[in-house]
N, C-alpha and C positions, 0 to 999 in steps of 0.2 A: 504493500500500500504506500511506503514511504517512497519507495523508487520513483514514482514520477515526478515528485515534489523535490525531491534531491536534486532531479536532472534539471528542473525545471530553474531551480534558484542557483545551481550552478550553471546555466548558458546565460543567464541574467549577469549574472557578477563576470564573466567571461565578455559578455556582451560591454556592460559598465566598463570593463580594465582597455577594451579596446577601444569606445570612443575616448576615453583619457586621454591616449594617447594621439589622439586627433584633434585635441580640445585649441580651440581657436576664438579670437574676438567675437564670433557671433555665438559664441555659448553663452558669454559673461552679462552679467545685468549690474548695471551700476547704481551708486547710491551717491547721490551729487550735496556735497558740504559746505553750508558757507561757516569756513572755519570759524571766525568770533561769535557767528550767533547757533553754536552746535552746542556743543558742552564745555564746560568752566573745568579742566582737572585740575589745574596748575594756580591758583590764588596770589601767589607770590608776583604774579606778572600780569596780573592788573591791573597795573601804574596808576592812567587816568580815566579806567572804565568807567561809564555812566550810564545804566542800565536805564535811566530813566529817559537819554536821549538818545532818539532814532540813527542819528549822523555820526553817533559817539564805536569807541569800541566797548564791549558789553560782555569780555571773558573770558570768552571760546580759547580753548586754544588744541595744539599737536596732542600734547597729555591726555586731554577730553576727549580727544576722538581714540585715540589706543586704549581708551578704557571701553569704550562702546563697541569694540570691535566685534565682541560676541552679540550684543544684539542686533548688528546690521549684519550680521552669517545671519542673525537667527531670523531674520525679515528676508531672506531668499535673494543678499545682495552678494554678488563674488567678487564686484570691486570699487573701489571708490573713486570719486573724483572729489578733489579739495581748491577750491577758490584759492588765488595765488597767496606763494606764503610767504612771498619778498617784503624787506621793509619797506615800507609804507610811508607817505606824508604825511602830517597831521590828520585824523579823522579818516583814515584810509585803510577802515575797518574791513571794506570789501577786496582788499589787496591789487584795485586797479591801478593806482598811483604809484608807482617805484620811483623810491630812493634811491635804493640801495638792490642791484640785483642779483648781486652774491652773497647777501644777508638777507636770514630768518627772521620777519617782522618781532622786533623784540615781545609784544605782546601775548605773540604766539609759540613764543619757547625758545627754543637753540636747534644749530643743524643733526644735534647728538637724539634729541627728541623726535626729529622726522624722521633720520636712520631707526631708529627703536620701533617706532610706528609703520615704518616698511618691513622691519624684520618681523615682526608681529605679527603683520597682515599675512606675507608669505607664508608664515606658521601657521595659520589658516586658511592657506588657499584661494587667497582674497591677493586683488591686484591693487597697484594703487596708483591713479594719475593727476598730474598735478597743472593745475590750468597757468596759461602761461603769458606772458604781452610781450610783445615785441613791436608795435606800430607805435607806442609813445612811452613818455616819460611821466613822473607826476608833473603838477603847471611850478613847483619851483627849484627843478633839480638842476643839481651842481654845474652841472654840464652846458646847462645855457650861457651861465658867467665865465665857462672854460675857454681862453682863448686858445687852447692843442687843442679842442674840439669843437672847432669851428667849421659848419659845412656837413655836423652828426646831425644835424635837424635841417627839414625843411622850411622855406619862408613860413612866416604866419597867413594864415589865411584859413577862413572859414569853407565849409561845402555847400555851396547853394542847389546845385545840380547833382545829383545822386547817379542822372544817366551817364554822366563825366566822369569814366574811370581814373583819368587823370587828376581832378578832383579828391575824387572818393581816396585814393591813395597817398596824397600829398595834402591833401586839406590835415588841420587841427581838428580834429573831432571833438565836441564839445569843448572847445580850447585849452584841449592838452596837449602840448608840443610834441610833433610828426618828426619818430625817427626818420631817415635819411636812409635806408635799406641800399640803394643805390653808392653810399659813401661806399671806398673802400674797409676802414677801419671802423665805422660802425658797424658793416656787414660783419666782419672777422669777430670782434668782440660779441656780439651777440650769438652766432653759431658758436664761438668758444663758452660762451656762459649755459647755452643749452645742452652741449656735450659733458660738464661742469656739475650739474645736476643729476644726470646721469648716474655719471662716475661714484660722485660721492656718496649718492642715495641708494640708487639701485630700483628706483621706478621703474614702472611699466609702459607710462607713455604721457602724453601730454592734450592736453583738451589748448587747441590757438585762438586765443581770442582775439577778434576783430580781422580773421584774417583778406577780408576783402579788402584792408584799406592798406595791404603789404602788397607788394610787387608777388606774380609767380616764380618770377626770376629767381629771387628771395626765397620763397616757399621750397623751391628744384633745391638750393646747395643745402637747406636745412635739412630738409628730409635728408636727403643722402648723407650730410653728416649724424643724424641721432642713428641711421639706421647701419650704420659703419660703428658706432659703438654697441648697439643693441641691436642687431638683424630683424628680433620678432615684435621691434617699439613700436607702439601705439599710437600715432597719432586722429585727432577727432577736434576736426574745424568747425568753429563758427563763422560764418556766411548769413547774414542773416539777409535772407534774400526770399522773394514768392517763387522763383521762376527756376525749376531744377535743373535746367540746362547751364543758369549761368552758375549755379552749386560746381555744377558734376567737373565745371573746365575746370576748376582747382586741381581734380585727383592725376591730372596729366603731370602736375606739378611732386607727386609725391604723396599726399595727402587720402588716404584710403577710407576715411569714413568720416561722416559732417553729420553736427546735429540740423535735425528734420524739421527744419520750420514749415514749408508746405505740408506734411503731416499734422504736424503740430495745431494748425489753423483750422484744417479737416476734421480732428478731432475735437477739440475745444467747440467747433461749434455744432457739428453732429450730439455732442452727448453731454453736453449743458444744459438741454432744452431737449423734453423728449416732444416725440412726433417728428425729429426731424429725418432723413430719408440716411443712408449710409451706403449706398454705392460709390458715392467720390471717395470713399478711401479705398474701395475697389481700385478705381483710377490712379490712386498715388501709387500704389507698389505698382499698377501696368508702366505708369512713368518712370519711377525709381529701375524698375528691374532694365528699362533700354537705356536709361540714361547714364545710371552709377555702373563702375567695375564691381564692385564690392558692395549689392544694395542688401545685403543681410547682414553688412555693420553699421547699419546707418543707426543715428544714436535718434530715441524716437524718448519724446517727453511730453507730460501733460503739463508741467509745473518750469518752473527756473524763478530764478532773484532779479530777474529784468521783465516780465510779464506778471498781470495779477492773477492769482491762485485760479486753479478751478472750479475750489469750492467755491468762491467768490461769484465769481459769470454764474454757475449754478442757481444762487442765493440772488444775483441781480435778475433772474430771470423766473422770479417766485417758482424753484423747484426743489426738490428734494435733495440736497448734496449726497447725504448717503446712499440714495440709489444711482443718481445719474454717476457716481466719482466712482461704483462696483461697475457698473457698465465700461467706464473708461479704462479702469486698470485692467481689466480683462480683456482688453482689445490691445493696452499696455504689452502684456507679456503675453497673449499671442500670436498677433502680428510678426513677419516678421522685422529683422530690426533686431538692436542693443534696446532694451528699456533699459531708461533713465529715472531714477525717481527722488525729485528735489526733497531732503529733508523735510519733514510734517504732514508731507503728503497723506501719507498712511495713519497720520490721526486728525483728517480732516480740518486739516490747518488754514485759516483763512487766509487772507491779507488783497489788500490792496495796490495801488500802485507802489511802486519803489520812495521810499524805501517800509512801506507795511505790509508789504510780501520778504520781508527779512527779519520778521519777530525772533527774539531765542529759543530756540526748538524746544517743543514741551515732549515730558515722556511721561503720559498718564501709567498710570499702574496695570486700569483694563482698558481695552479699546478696542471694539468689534471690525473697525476697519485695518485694524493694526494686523488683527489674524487673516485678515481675507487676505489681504495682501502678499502674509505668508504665503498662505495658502497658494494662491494661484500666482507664486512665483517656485516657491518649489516646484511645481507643478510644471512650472516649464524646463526646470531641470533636472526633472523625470522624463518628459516626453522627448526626446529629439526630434520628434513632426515638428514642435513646439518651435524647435532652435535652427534647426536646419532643412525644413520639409518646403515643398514647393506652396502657393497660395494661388486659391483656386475660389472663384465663386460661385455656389452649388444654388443659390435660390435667394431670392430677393423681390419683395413684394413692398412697395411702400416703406415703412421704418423699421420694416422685419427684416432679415440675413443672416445665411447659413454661408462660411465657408469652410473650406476643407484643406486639411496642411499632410501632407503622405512624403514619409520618409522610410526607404526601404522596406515596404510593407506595412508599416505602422503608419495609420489612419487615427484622424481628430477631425473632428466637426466643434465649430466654434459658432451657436444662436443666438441670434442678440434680438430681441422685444423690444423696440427704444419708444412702444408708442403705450398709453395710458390704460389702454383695454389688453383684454387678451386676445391672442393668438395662434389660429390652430394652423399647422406648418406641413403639408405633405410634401417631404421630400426624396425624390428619385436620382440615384445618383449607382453609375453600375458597382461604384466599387465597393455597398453594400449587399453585394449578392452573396451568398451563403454565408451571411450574418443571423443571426436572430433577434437581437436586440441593441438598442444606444444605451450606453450607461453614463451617468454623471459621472465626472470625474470628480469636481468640486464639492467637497462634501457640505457645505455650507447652501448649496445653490438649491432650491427647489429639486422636490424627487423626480427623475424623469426615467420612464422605464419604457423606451418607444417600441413597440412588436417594428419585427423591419421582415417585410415579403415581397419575394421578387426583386427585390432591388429597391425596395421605396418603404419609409417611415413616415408615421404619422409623428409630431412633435405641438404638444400645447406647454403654450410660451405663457405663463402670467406675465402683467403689466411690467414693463421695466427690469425686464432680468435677462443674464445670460447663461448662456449652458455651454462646457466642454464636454463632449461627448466622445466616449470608444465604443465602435462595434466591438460585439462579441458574439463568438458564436454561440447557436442556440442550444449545442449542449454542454455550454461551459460551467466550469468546475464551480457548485455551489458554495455561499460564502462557509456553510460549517464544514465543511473537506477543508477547503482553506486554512481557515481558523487552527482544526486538528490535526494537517500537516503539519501548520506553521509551528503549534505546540510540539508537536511529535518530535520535529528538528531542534526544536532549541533544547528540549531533553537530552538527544543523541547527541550533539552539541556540549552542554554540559557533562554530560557523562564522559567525553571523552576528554574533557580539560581536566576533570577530578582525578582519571586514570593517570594522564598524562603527569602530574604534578606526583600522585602514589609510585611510581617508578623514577622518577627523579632523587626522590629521597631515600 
């Protein structure tokens, strides 16, 4: 009786040791930090924190986040990204502003505390990337008064024209002085400070910010220099741009994966507001998939520290945050795509414009969105359809849609209800033929137990919910066999560690 269930969880754990060995950027789901307003470990180095004001620094710091590293594992996150942690200008709490770019914002610890926090993270299998600036300065660094550095910045001048790459790349952006990418010894100093990082830390890659307003020129020697120190480095551009075509010219340059603002747009206003229709996000991965090399690392997010919450749009659009924010996260992590998911997310964090979309991360004790979340992020790294499976659109009716993600025989149907009634769903799709039934996956989600004949299921959808579903066939192994393999093994299992240990001594 035991022998099937032996062989069974040994081709599984056989199966598991082989994608390891394959594990790649679009397995990982990230968990995006703004380091001062994360967690306070460190007290000693809160100089002139002032929690009370918005503009102020408020705590956070490297320490704080090494101490949480267990519970962003235990939130289904395998890496993180950290808001720059160069020193800063005054008030230059979000680390846009550099001082100083081979010092650790004093606020936020020492270079010894980000090594610690990388060794750490590696220790559990968790990556870690650290976002980065290279298109400007803070508005009073040293280097303006330097007359040896003269000709490291571009003239002043504002961007009136956004269509004007020229502009966009040489303008001061909000009147922050425009490195000079083009200088020679700006170029070198900066490729040498981002090999510098590397070196010392041992990171995984880097999240560019602002990178549309840097030459590609610029972008071609960076890349090839991080990836001459680190072969498998990470790189993940922002471009914040509508138009994927003008995203995707950057990866010519080097640049393998960009956070997903045309996703980003598509989602926010699909599932803020239910009734609304979800075929356009159909439409971005047919885009994404002709347009990117690499569209299964595209970094895809509801949230960030430069847009307002989703709870928010939710809450501006008299709805339910906690149904429409399950709806999104489940499109989140099974779409493909890196999920992103900004701090607070997962406890319904609101905020508003910048800077009230940057409060200090709260960590309620229970929070029903904090499990789902779990939930159906593990859940995508259990599934490899999840991570690496094709996307297909099975069925679409108004605000209702089923698609399907098949990797190597392994099938998932993903239903979304986004409208206020319910939903009854027949869906024909051949590669449920000698199926018997969809089972949930999401143990939280509504029961769904669909008969599947012929090749076609019936699926009733309650208001506003989604469902991951696996066929299974129709005479698969009942939950109590299960159950009393499962026990039967961990018996055999122990019994053979007790023996094991009785012949040792």
């Amino acid at each position: 009786m035991l022998l099937p269930f032996l062989l069974f969880f040994s081709s599984e754990m056989n199966a598991l040791a082989e994608e390891e060995k394959e594990r790649n950027w679009q397995d990982e789901a990230v968990y995006f930090i703004m380091v001062d307003r994360f967690y306070n470990g460190d007290t000693s180095n809160d100089l002139d924190s002032d929690i009370e004001d918005p503009y102020a620094y408020h705590g956070g710091d490297i320490k704080g986040i090494t101490k949480k590293l267990d519970y962003i594992k235990d939130l289904g996150s395998t890496a993180i990204w950290l808001t720059p942690i160069v020193k800063n200008e005054e008030k230059g709490y979000h680390g846009y502003w550099t001082e100083d770019f081979l010092q650790v914002e004093e606020h936020f610890g020492t270079i010894q505390d980000v090594k610690e926090l990388v060794k750490e993270a590696h220790k559990r299998e968790m990556k870690v990337i650290l976002d980065l600036v290279v298109n400007h300065t803070g508005y009073k660094h040293e280097w303006l008064n330097d007359p040896d550095k003269k000709g490291w910045y571009h003239e002043q001048q504002e961007i009136y024209d956004y269509n004007d790459q020229k502009q966009v790349e040489e303008g001061w952006l909000s009147g922050l002085p425009d490195l000079n990418q083009e200088n020679e010894s700006t170029r070198k100093y900066l490729l040498d400070m981002a090999v510098y990082w590397i070196k010392e830390t041992n990171i995984d890659g880097y999240r560019l910010d602002t990178v549309k307003h840097v030459p590609k020129s610029f972008w071609s020697d960076f890349s090839k220099a991080v990836k001459k120190e680190k072969p498998d480095f990470y790189l993940l551009g922002e471009v914040w741009h509508d138009n994927p075509e003008y995203i995707a010219d950057y990866s010519e340059a080097g640049i393998e994966s960009f956070v997903d603002y045309p996703l980003y747009n598509e989602m926010t206003l699909a599932f803020s507001e239910s009734g609304q229709p979800l075929s356009e996000l159909a439409s971005v991965w047919d885009r994404n998939s002709y347009y990117y090399s690499k569209p299964y690392e595209m970094g895809n997010f509801l949230d960030n520290h430069d847009n307002i919450r989703f709870t928010r749009q939710a809450l501006l659009k008299n709805e339910d945050p906690e149904k429409r924010l399950r709806l999104a996260l489940t499109y989140l992590y099974t779409a493909p795509g890196i999920p992103i998911l900004y701090q607070g997310t997962e406890h319904m964090m609101d905020g508003g414009k910048d800077p009230d979309n940057r409060h200090m991360m709260e960590f309620p004790s229970e929070n029903k969105m904090e499990d789902f979340t779990s939930e159906i992020a593990k859940l995508r790294q259990e599934q490899p359809a999840l991570r690496r499976g094709d996307y297909k659109l099975v069925y679409e009716k108004g605000s209702t849609i089923v698609f399907k993600r098949k990797f190597k025989g392994d099938i998932v149907y993903i239903a979304y209800n986004n409208s206020k009634e319910k939903q009854s769903i027949t869906l024909k799709d051949r590669d449920l033929k000698g199926y018997g039934s969809l089972n949930s996956l999401i143990t939280s989600a509504a029961e769904v137990n669909a008969d599947v004949s012929k090749g076609s299921a019936k699926l009733n959808m309650p208001p506003e919910t989604a469902q991951v579903l696996s066929p299974m066939k129709g005479s698969s192994i009942p939950l109590w066999a299960w159950l009393t393999g499962g026990a039967a093994v961990a018996v055999i299992i122990a019994a053979a560690v007790m023996r094991h240990r009785k012949l040792s001594q």
